[in-house]
MIFI-227897 format. One record per residue (C-alpha): x, y, z. Coordinates in nm, 3 decimals. Example, Ala and Ser with C-alpha at 12.3 -4.5 7.8 and 13.67 -1.06 7.14 Angstrom:
2
R,xx,yy,zz
R,1.230,-0.450,0.780
R,1.367,-0.106,0.714
***
This chain:
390
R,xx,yy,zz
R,3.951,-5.617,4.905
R,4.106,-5.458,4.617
R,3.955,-5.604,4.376
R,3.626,-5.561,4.503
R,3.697,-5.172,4.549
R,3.789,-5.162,4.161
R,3.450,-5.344,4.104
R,3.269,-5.104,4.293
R,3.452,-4.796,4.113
R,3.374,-4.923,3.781
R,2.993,-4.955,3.867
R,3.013,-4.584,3.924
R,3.175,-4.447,3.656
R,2.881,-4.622,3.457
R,2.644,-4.484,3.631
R,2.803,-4.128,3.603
R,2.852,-4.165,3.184
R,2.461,-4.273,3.146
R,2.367,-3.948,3.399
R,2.615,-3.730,3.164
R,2.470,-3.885,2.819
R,2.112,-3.783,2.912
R,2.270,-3.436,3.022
R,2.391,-3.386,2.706
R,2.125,-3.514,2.476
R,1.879,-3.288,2.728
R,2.100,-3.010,2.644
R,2.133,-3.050,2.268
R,1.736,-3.119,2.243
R,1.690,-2.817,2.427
R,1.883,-2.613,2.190
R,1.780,-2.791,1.873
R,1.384,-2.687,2.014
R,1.496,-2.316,2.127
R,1.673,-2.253,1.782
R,1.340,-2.409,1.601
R,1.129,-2.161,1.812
R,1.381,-1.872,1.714
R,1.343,-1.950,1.375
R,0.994,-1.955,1.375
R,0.984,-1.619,1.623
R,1.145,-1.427,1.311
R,0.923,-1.612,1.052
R,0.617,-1.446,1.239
R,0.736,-1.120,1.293
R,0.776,-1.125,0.882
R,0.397,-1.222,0.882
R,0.295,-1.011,1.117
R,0.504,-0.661,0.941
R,0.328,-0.864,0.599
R,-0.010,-0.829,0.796
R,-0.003,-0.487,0.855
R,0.147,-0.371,0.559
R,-0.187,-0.530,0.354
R,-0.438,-0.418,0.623
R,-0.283,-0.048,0.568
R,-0.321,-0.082,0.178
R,-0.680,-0.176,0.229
R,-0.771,0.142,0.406
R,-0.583,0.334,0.217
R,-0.803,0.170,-0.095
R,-1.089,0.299,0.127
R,-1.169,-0.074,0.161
R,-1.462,-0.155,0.450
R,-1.340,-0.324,0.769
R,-1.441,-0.662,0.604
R,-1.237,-0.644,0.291
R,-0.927,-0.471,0.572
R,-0.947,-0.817,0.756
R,-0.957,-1.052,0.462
R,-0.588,-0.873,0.318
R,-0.477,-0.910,0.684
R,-0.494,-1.299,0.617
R,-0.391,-1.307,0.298
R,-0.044,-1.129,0.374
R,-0.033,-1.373,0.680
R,-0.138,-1.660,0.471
R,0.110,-1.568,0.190
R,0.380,-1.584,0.521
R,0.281,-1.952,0.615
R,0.030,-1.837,0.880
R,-0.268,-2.122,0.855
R,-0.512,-1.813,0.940
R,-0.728,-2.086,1.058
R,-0.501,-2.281,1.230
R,-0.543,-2.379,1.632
R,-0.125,-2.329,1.689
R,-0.208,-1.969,1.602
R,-0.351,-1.677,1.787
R,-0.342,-1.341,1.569
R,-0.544,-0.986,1.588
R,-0.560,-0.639,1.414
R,-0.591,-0.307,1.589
R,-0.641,0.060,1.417
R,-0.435,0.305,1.660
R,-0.491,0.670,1.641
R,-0.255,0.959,1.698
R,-0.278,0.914,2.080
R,-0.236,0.531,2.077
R,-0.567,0.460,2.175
R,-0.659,0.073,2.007
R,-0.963,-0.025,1.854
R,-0.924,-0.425,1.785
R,-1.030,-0.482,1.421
R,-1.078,-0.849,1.447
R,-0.889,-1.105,1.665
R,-0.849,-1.495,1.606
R,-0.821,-1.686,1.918
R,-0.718,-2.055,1.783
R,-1.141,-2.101,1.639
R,-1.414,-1.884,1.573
R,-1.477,-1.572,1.397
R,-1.463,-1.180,1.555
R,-1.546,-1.170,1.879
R,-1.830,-0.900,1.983
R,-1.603,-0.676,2.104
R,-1.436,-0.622,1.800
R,-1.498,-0.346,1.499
R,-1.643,-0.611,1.252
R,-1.803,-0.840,1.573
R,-1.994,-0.531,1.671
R,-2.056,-0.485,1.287
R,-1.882,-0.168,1.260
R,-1.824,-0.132,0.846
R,-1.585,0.112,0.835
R,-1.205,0.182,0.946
R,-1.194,0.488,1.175
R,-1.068,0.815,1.005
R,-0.780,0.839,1.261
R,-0.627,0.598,1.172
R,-0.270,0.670,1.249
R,-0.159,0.293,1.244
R,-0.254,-0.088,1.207
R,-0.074,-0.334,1.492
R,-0.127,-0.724,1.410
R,-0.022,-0.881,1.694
R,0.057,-1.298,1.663
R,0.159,-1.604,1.883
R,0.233,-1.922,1.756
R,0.241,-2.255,1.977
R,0.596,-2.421,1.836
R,0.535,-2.823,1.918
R,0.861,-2.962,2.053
R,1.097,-3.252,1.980
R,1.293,-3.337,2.260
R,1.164,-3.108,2.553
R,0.919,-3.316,2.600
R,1.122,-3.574,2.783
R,1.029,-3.306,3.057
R,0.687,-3.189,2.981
R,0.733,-2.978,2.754
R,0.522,-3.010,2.444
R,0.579,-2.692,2.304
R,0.674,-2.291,2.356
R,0.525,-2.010,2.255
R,0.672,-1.726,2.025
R,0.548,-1.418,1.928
R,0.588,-1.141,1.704
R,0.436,-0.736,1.678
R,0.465,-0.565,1.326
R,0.309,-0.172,1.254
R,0.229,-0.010,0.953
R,0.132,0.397,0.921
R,0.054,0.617,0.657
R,0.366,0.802,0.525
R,0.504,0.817,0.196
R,0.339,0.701,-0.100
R,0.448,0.359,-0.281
R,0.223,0.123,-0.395
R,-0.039,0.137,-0.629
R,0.072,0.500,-0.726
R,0.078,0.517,-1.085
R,0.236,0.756,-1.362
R,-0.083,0.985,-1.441
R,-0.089,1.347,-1.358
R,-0.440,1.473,-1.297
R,-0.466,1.848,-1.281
R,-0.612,1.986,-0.934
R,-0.814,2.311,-1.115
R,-1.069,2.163,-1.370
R,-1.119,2.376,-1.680
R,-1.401,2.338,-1.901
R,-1.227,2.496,-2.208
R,-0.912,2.493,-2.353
R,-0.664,2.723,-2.363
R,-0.463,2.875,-2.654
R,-0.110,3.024,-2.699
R,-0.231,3.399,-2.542
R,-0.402,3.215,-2.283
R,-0.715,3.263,-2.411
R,-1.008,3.034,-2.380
R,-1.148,2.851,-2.752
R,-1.465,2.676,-2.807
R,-1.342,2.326,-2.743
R,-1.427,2.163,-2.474
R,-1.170,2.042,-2.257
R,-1.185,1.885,-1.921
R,-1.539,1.727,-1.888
R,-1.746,1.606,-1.520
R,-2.022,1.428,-1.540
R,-2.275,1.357,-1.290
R,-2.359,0.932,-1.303
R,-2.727,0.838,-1.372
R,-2.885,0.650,-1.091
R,-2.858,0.364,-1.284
R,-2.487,0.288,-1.329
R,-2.536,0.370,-1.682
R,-2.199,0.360,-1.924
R,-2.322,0.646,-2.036
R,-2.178,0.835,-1.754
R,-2.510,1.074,-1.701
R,-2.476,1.447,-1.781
R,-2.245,1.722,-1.746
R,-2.202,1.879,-1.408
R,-2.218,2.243,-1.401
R,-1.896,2.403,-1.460
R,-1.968,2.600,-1.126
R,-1.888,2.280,-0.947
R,-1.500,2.217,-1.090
R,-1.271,2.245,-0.883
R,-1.041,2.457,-0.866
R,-0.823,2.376,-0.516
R,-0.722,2.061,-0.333
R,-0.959,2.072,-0.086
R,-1.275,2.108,-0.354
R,-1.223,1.742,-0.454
R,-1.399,1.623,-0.139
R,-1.681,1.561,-0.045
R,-1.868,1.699,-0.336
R,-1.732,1.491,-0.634
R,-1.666,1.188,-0.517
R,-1.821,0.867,-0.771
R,-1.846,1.170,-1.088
R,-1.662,1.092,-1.405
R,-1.406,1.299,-1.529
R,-1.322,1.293,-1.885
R,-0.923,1.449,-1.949
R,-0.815,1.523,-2.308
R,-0.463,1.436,-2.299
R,-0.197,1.503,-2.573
R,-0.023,1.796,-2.710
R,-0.279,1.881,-2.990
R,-0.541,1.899,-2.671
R,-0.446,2.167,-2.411
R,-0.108,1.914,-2.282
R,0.232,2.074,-2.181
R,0.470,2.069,-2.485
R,0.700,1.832,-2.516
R,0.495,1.580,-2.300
R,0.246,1.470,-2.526
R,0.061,1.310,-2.258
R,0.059,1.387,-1.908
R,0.260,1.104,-1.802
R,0.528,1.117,-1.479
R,0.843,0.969,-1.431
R,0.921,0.852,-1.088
R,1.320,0.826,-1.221
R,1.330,1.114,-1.445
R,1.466,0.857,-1.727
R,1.207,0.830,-2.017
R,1.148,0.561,-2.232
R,0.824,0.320,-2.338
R,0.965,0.034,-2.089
R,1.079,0.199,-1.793
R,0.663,0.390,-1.874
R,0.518,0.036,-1.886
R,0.681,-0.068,-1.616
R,0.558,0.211,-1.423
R,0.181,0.115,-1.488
R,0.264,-0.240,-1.373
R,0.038,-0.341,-1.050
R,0.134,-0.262,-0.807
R,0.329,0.021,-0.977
R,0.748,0.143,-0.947
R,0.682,0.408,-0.714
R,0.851,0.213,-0.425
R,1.163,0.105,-0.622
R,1.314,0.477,-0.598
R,1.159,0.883,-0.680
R,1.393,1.165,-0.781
R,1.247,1.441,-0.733
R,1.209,1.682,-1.018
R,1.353,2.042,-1.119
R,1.191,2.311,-0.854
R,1.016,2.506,-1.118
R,0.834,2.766,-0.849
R,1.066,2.884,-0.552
R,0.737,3.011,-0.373
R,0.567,2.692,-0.405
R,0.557,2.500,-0.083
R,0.817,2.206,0.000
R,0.758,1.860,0.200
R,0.765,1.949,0.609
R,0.969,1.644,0.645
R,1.179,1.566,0.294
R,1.336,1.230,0.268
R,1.505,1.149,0.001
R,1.374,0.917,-0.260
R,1.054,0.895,-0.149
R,0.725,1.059,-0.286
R,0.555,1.308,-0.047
R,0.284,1.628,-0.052
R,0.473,1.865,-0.255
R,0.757,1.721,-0.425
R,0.797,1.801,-0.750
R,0.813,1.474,-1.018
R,0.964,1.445,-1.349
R,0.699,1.476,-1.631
R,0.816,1.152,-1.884
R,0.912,1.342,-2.190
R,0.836,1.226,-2.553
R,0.592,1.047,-2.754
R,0.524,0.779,-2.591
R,0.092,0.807,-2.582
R,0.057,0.467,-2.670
R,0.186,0.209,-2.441
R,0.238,-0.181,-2.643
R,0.049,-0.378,-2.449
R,-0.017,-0.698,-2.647
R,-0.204,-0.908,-2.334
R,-0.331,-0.641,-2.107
R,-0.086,-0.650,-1.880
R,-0.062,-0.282,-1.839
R,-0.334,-0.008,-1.825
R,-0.569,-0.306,-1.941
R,-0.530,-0.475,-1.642
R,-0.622,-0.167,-1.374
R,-0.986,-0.086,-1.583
R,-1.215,-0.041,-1.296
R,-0.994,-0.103,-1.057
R,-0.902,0.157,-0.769
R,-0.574,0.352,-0.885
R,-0.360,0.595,-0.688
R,-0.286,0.912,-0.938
R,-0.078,1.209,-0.784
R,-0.278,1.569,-0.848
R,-0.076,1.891,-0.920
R,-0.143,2.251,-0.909
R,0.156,2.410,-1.087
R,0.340,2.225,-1.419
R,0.612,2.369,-1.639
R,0.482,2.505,-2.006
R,0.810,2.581,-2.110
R,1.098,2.366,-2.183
R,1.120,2.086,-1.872
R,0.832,1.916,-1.733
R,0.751,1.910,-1.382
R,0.476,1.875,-1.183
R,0.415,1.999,-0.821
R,0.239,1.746,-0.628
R,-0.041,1.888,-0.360
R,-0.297,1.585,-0.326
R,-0.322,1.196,-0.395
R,-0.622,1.110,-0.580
R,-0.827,0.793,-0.561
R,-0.970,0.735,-0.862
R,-1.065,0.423,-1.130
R,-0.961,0.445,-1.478
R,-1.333,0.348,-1.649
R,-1.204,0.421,-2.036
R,-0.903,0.553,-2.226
R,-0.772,0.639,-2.593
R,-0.422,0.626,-2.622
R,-0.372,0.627,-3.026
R,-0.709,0.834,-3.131
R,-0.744,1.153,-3.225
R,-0.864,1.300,-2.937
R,-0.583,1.111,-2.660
R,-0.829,1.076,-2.346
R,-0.854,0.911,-1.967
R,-1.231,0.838,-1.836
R,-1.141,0.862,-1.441
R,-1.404,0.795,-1.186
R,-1.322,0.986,-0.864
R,-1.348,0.766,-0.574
R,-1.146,0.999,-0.290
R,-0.813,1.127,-0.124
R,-0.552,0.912,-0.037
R,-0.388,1.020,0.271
R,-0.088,0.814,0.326
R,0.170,0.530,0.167
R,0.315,0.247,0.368
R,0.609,0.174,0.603
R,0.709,-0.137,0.755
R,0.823,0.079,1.104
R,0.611,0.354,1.229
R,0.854,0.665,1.410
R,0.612,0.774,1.597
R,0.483,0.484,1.771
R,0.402,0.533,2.083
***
């Protein structure tokens, strides 16, 4: 009898071990899959903060709702997001100031936009409220060992915003006065026979010629002339100390650092630009001007004041076009002033940002020049967290 009690306990304890074994392996599968899925959880909330950080850039570009979309996928394609891949399930939304959503696009796993989205009901254009872009994205995460019990795979998902704030990229080192003059001024202020700041009005035929010169009745002369009325004219700006520039300058560049020098200049004008790397803001040079509502430091915002970049330094070495070469045509963000220092230390106060495209530009002539084709205001910069969400 004993011994056939001892062969019954040892049949047990067998069958106990083999029951414990698949307990454990369950349990360690089940981690190894939830720790996968975690990874992969904060891999998509990178692509979907990536997402709307390009989809903000676009409509800040004044891009259509087409062109939004497309650098929506690129940032989540550049984040290992197969855009159109079936594990995935991603969409866009514009949000204005009171939350309300208006779904830019959405990919469900196949298709293109659905009809009830901006570009499915063929809207062209972002909204102008746009106070933020949401990409929303899930991910099906296949699994390894939870499918012993029928699970094939979890689901993870990630929410990333992007608003207009403060301005970073694609903000380049070119101060463009807000009140156009069309002659220069001399020592006593008085105006010579030159001509200085130039508009012209494009032919209807795209020529290079530019067209003619707009009646000096239509320069501006405060922020809000800029828009609508000039938008696509070509303004031609003598720049240099010899035409009408602030001594000491040379050219009108800006210096996001305050530290001057060629590099730390060609860096600047570098796409997509320094701006976001750090801003010290420049001497006050007006007490009465107006100051940012909401300073923060090291970043650019509407009214700051930025270091001009002292010195002669007009013409940038740029053997392969890496530099100015490479933005020709292509939008640019260019900060606008109102006020400047004549005397001594350059500043600028900054009151607008300016969309333009640099179409032509002398840098060792003469006659120092940028060609800029006005294509707007630029409202906003980027941020990867939005403080007012709602």
């Amino acid at each position: 009898m004993n011994r056939s009690y001892r062969r019954i306990q040892s049949g047990q304890s067998i069958v106990l071990l083999a029951l414990m074994i698949v307990v454990i392996v369950g349990m360690v599968g089940l981690s190894v899959d939830v720790g996968n899925a975690h990874g992969q959880q904060r891999r998509m909330q990178n692509a979907a903060n990536a997402g709307a950080l390009g989809g903000l850039n676009a409509v800040l570009y004044g891009k259509d709702n087409s062109a939004v979309w497309t650098n929506i996928q690129r940032s989540l394609a550049g984040n290992k997001v197969a855009v159109d891949g079936a594990p995935f399930i991603y969409q866009a939304d514009y949000l204005d100031s009171a939350g309300n959503a208006k779904t830019l696009c959405r990919w469900a796993g196949s298709g293109g936009c659905p009809s009830d989205t901006e570009i499915g009901k063929g809207v062209a254009n972002p909204p102008k409220d746009v106070s933020r872009i949401q990409v929303t994205i899930t991910e099906r995460v296949d699994t390894y060992f939870a499918r012993v019990v029928g699970r094939n795979y979890l689901t993870v998902g990630a929410s990333g915003d992007a608003c207009p704030g403060h301005f970073a990229q694609g903000v380049y080192p070119l101060a463009v006065p807000i009140a156009l003059q069309q002659y220069k001024v001399d020592n006593n202020d008085k105006k010579t026979s030159d001509p200085y700041q130039i508009i012209y009005q494009p032919l209807p035929n795209g020529s290079p010629n530019y067209g003619a010169k707009v009646n000096p009745s239509l320069y501006p002369k405060t922020p809000g002339d800029w828009d609508p009325d000039l938008i696509d004219y070509f303004i031609y700006l003598p720049l240099g100390n010899n035409d009408g520039g602030l001594p000491g300058a040379h050219i009108a560049w800006l210096s996001w650092s305050g530290a001057n020098g060629a590099s730390t200049l060609q860096a600047s004008w570098q796409n997509p630009g320094s701006l976001q790397e750090e801003f010290n803001e420049g001497p006050i040079l007006d007490p009465n001007a107006p100051v940012p509502a909401n300073p923060i430091p090291h970043q650019l915002d509407i009214n700051d004041w930025i270091n001009g970049d002292t010195g002669v330094k007009a013409t940038i070495d740029d053997p392969q076009g890496q530099y100015l070469a490479s933005l020709v045509k292509k939008d640019v963000l260019l900060p606008m002033y109102d006020e400047a220092d004549k005397n001594g230390e350059t500043s600028y106060h900054f009151v607008k940002m300016g969309r333009f495209q640099i179409w032509g530009y002398d840098l060792q002539g003469g006659t120092k020049y940028f060609l800029l084709k006005y294509k707007g205001d630029a409202s906003g910069g980027t941020a990867t967290e939005c403080a007012t969400a709602p």
